[in-house]
N, C-alpha and C positions, 0 to 999 in steps of 0.2 A: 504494500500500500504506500499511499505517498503520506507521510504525515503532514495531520492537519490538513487533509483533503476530507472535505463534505462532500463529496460529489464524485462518480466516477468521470473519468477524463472522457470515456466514449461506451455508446451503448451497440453492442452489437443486434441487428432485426437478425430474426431466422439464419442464425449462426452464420453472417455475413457480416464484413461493415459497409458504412454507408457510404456511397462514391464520393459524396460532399466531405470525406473523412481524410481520403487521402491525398498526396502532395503528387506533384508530377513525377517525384523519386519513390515515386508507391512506397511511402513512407507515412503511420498516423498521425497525421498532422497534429489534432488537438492532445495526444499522448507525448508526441516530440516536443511541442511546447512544455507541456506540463513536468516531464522529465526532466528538460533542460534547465527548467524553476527550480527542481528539488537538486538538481546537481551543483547547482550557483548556491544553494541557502546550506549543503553539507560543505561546499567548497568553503562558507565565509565559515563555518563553524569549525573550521580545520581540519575537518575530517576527510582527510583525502589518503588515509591507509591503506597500502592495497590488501589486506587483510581487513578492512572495517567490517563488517555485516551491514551498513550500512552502506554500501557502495555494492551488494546483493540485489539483484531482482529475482523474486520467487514466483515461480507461477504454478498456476492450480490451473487445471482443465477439464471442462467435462469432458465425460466418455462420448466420444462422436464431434469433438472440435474437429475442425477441419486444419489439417499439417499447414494450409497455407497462411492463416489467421496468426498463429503459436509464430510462424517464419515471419510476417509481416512486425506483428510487435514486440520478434528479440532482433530485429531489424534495424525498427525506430527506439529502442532503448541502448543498444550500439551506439548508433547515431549522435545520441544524446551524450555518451560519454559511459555509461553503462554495460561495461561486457562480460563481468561476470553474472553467470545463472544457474539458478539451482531449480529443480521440477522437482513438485510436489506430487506423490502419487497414492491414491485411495485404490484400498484392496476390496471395495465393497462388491459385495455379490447382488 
């Protein structure tokens, strides 16, 4: 999550995003933004270890995301400055 976000950054329709969503570099726009806030507000806070858990993106996905959605937004969190990731995975039945 980004802290101190109220809001998710973008809402996916029927396990898509929306074309209004992305940049000419099929990059998410309003997530590149948002990313690039939280990378400047860890930056001024010194936190730029490359060990932080805080310089971490974790993602959760449902069962049936589609690989290119998952590709799109470790794309735009690269981008942002962002390239370590770690995948969260549920063993539910």
């Amino acid at each position: 999550f980004i802290e101190d976000a109220d809001k998710p950054s973008i809402t996916l329709r029927g396990g898509d995003f929306n074309p209004s969503d992305m940049n000419r570099d099929k990059l998410v726009e309003p997530l590149l933004r948002d990313l690039k806030r939280e990378k400047a507000r860890l930056a001024s806070q010194g936190s730029t270890d490359d060990e932080d858990d805080d310089e971490v993106i974790y993602f959760e996905a449902a069962r049936g995301t589609k690989y290119y959605v998952i590709e799109r937004i470790m794309k735009t969190a690269a981008a942002a400055g962002f390239v370590k990731f770690r995948l969260a995975v549920s063993r539910s039945v």
